[in-house]
N, C-alpha and C positions, 0 to 999 in steps of 0.2 A: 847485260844490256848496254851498259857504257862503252863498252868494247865495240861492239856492232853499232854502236852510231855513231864511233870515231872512223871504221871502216868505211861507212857508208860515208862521211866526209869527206874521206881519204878519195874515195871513188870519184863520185859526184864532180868534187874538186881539180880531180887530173884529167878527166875526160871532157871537161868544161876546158881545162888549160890548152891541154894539146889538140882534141877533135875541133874546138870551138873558132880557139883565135888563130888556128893552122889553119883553118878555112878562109878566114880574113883575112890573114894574110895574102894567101894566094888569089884575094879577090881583089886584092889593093896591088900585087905585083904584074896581074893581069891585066888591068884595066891601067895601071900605072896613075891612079886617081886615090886620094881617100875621100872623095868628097861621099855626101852621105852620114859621114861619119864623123862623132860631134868629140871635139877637143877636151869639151870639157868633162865629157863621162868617162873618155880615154884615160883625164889626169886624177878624174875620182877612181877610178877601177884600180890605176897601179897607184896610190896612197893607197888601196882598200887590200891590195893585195901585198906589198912593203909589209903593209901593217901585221896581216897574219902570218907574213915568212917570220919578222921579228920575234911573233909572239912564238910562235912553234921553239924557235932560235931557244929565246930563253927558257922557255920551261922543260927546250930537250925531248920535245916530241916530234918524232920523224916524220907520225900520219900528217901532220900541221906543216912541217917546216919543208918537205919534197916537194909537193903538188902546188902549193905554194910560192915557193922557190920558180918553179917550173910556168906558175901562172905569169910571176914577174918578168919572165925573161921575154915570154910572146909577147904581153901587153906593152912592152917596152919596146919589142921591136914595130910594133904596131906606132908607137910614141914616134921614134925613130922614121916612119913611113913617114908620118906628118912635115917633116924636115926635108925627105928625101922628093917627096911629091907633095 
């Protein structure tokens, strides 16, 4: 049972990463605008997500540490918009 709610994690998790904030993205390079969209849940989401790349990190678990990894990099670049626009 543990096994399948790490998968489903793992899932949830990656398709939130890339379907989610690949869409924001290309809504905020379109519009060339991030307004709408609030700074400070941008800098809670990437702490929130830091956080569980670490944890994955240290305890050596891939399902944790990929999708993860993978959240940080969008949200970032998302971060990144806010500079840019």
């Amino acid at each position: 049972m543990f096994e399948a709610v790490r998968w489903s994690t793992f899932a949830a998790t990656a398709v939130l990463a890339v379907f989610g904030y690949s869409d924001q993205l290309r809504l905020i390079y379109e519009n060339k605008s991030t307004s709408g969209l609030s700074l400070v849940m941008i800098l809670l989401a990437l702490w929130s997500w830091l956080s569980y790349t670490f944890y994955g990190w240290l305890h050596g678990d891939k399902k944790i540490f990929w999708p993860n990894l993978v959240g940080t990099i969008f949200i970032s670049l998302i971060l990144i918009s806010f500079l840019i626009y």
